[in-house]
Structures are given as structure tokens and as C-alpha cells.
C-alpha positions in Angstrom: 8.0 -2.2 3.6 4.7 -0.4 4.1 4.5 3.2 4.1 3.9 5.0 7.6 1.0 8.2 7.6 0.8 10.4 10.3 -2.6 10.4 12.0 -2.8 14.7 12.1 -5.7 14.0 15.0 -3.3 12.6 17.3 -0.2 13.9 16.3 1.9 17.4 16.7 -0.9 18.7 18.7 1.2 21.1 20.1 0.2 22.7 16.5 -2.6 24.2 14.9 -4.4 21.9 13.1 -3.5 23.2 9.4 0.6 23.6 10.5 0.3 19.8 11.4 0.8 18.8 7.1 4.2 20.7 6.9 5.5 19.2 10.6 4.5 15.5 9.4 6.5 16.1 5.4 9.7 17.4 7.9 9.5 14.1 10.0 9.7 12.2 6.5 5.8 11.1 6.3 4.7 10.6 2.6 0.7 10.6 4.1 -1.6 12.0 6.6 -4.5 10.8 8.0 -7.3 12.3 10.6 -10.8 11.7 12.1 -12.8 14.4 10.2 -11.8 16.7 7.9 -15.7 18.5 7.8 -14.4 21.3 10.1 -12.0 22.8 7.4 -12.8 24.0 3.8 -12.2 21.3 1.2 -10.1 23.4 -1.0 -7.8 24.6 2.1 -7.1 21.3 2.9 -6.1 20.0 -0.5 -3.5 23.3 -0.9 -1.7 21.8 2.3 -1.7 18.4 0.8 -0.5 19.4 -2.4 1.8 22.3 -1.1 3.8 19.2 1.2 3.3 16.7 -1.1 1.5 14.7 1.2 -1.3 11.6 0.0 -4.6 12.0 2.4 -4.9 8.3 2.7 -7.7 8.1 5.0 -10.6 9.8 6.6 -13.5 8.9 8.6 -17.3 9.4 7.4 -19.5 11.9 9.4 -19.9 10.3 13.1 -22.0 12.6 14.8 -21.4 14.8 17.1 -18.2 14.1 18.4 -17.8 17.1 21.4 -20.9 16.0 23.0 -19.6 11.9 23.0 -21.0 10.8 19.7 -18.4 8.3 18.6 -20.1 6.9 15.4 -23.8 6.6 14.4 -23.5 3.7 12.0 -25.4 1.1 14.7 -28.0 3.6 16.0 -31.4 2.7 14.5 -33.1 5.7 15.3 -30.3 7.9 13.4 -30.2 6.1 10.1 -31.4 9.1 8.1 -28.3 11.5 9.3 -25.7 8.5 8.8 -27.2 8.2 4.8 -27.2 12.0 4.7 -23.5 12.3 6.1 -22.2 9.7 3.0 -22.2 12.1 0.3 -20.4 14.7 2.6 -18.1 12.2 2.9 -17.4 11.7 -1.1 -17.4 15.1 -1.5 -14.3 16.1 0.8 -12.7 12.1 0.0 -13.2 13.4 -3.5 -11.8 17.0 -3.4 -9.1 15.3 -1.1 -7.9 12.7 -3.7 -8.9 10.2 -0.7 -9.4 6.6 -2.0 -10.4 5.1 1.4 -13.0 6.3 4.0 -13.8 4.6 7.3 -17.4 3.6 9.0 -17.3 4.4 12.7 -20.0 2.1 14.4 -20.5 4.1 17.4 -21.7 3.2 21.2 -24.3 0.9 21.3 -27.8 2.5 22.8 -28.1 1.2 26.5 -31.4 -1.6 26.5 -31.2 -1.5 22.4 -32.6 -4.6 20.9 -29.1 -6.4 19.3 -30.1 -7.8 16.5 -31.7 -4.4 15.8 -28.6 -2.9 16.3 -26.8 -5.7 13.9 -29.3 -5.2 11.4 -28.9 -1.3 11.6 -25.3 -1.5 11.2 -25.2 -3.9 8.3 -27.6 -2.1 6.3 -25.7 1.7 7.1 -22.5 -0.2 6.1 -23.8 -2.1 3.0 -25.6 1.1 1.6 -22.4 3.2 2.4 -19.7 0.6 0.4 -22.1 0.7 -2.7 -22.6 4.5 -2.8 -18.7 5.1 -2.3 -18.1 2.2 -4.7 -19.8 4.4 -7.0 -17.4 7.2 -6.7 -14.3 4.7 -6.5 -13.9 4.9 -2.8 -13.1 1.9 -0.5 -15.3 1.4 2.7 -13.7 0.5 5.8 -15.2 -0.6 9.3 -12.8 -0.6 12.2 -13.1 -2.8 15.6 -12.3 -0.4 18.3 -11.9 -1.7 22.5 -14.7 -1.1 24.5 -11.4 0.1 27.2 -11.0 3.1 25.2 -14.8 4.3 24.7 -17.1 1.5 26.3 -20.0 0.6 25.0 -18.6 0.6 21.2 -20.6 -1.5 19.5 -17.6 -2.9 16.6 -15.0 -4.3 19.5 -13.9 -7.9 17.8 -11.7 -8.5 14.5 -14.0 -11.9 14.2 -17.5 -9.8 14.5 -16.1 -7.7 12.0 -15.2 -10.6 9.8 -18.9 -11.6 10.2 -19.7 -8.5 9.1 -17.7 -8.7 5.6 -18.9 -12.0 5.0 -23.0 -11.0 5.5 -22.6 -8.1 3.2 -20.7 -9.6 0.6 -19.2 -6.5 -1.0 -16.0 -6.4 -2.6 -15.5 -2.2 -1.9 -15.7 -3.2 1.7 -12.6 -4.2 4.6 -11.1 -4.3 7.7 -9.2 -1.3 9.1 -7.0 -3.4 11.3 -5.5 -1.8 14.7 -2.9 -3.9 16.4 -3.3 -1.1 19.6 -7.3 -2.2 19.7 -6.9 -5.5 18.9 -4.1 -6.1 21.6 -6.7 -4.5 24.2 -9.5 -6.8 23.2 -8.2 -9.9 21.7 -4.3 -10.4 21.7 -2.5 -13.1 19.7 -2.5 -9.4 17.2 0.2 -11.2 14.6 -1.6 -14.0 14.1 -4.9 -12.4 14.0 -3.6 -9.9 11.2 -1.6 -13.0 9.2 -5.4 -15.4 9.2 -7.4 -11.7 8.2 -5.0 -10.0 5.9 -7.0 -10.3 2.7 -9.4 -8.5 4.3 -7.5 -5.8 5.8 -6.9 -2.5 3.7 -5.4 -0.1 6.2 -3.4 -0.8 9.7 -2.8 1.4 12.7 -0.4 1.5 15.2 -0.2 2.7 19.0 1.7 0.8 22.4 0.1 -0.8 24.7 -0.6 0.6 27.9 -1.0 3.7 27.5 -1.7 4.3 23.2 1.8 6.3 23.1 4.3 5.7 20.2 6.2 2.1 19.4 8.8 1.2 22.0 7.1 2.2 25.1 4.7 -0.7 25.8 4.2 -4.6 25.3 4.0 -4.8 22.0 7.3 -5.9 19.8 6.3 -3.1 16.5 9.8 -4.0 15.0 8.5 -7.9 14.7 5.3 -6.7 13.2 6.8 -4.4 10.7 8.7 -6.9 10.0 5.6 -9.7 9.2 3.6 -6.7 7.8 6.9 -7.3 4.8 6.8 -10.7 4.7 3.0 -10.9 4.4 3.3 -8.6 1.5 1.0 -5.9 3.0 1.3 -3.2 0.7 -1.6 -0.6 2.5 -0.3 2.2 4.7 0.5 2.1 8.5 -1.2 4.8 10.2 0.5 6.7 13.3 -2.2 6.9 15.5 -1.1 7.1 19.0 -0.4 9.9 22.3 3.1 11.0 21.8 4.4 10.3 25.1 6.0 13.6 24.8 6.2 15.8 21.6 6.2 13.9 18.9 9.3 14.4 16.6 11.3 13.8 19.7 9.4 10.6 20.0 9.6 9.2 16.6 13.2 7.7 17.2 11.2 4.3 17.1 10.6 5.0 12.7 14.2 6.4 12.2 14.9 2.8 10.8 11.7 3.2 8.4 12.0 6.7 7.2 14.0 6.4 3.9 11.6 3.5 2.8 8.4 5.4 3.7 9.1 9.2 2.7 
């Protein structure tokens, strides 16, 4: 069975950011994960990993400025410079962090951009940013995300972002594989998963309406955990979904998964 990782952005944010590592050890995670950890002092954040005992098994790289609607920069042709600049930021924390995967957010497509300058941007960003992490023994990840959710996002397909693997050829690159996104855009998530799973490195979870925790939407999580074993995925399951309430006393939907995941 895979191991489950608390996404810190999403969850316990009744707490301060920093309290969120000891709340997600009490529930029985063994990882964490978050958008950015740029806000916070490197060093800081490593104490509350190591204090907990807790793996940082993911991060995102640098994707602009998030409070004033940046959501990724990775397709944006006129931004390429500050996307470069923001990978070694990115190793620097990933490396300090013990992080050994760090995802590419592609970010909302410029309204009247050409597209294939846009595809062309985004391949180049992506193909420079797997070799330069590849250097420092960091996987690259690129992540299809609905256009529901934050319209306009220019990575919205699991097959575009197949495409995208194939064109760039790198072996430090993969799919960070969503079932909550992929439900939105695509459906048919368990098969979609079973046809891409050698190219998929990291998996996250959320219901469907409403991105709240397992067992309040459409989508049967028990039947997937239960493929995710069969398929032999062995990469982490990231929690990244609106507690419907507070989230410990939503979580009654990973009691049966705690003991093999802590």
C-alpha cells in the first residue's frame, strides 16, 4: 500500500503554517507536502521535518506571484528568464529539505498567445528544468490541472502531458497524476492512471464536487487505493483536498490506511 502525505497548503489550516508538521505526525502521516516552501527559512523548515520525523516529499518550483493570480510561469514566453532564475531557488530549499521530487506548474495561458509559442515555451522551461535538477538528483514533475479550478491553465490533459514526456525525452521527468483533476477533465481516472503508470511518480487525492476529503463525492477512493496496490505503485499519495470540516475529524476515510502509512 502506498504511503499517504499530508498536503500542509490545504490541510489544518485552522493552524499556523509551521504547527501544521506536528498536527499531520499526530494524524499518523509519515510525509508532508505544500505549494511553496520560499516563504519560510530553509533551515526552519528542515527542524520541523526532522523534529516530527516527517519526509518532505514534494514541493513546487517558484510559480510567480501567486497572491496576485500567478498560477505557474512555465508556458509564458515573455517570463522565461524568471522561471530559469526560480530553478536553483528551487534546489536549494529541495536540497536543504532532503526533497527528491519538485513539480513544474505550467501556469494560465496568455489570452491571444500564439500556441505553439506557448508549447514551445513550455517544453523548453520543462526540458532545461529536468536536466538542471537531474544534476542535483531531483526528479521533475509536470502536473495536468482542470481548467474548472483556475481556467485558462494551460497543462489541463493527462494525454497532453504524455506528449509532453515523449517530446522531451528525459528520463528525470513524470507525471504528477491527480485523480480529483483528472476526474474534472477527463474521467475513466482508473484506467487513465493503470495505461500512464510508468510515467507517474506522485498521485494526489481530493472528491469530486467539491475537492473535500475521500468519501464525500463520486469517486470510489477505497477501489483506487486498492488498484494503486495491485498496480504496484510504490510513490506517495498526496492529501490534497478542502477538509469539508476540520480535518482530523475528517480523516475517518484513512483510519483503514494509517498503520500501513505512518
Amino acid at each position: 500500500m502506498p504511503k499517504f502525505c499530508a498536503n500542509l497548503t490545504m490541510l489544518y489550516n485552522e493552524l499556523d503554517f509551521m504547527d501544521r508538521f506536528e498536527a499531520a505526525r499526530a494524524d499518523g502521516f509519515a510525509g508532508v507536502e505544500y505549494l511553496f516552501p520560499y516563504p519560510y527559512p530553509k533551515e526552519e523548515l528542515a527542524q520541523r521535518l526532522k523534529r516530527h520525523g516527517l519526509v518532505q516529499v514534494l514541493h513546487n518550483l517558484p510559480a510567480g506571484d501567486w497572491g496576485r493570480g500567478d498560477r505557474g510561469i512555465a508556458c509564458q514566453p515573455e517570463r522565461q528568464e524568471e522561471f530559469r532564475a526560480g530553478i536553483a531557488k528551487a534546489i536549494d530549499y529541495a536540497t536543504t529539505l532532503g526533497c527528491k521530487q519538485v513539480n513544474c506548474l505550467a501556469g494560465v495561458a496568455p489570452q491571444n498567445a500564439d500556441p505553439d509559442e506557448l508549447r514551445r515555451t513550455f517544453v523548453d522551461n520543462v526540458r532545461h528544468a529536468a536536466g538542471e535538477l537531474k544534476k542535483a538528483g531531483i526528479r521533475l514533475l509536470i502536473e495536468p490541472v482542470n481548467t474548472r479550478d483556475i481556467p485558462g491553465f494551460y497543462l489541463n490533459k493527462s494525454d497532453q502531458a504524455e506528449a509532453i514526456l515523449k517530446e522531451i525525452g528525459s528520463d528525470n521527468l513524470a507525471i504528477q497524476y491527480d485523480f480529483y483533476h483528472t476526474q474534472v477533465m477527463e474521467g475513466d481516472i482508473v484506467n487513465r492512471f493503470k495505461r500512464l503508470k510508468d510515467r507517474i511518480a506522485h498521485v494526489q487525492i481530493a472528491d469530486n464536487p467539491g475537492r473535500n476529503e475521500p468519501g464525500t463525492g463520486e469517486i470510489n477512493y477505497p477501489f483506487i487505493f486498492d488498484t494503486l496496490d495491485r498496480e504496484g505503485y510504490r510513490g506517495w499519495v498526496g492529501c490534497e483536498y478542502k477538509p469539508a470540516a476540520a480535518t482530523t475529524a475528517g480523516l475517518a476515510w484513512y483510519a483503514p490506511y494509517r498503520a500501513r502509512s505512518s
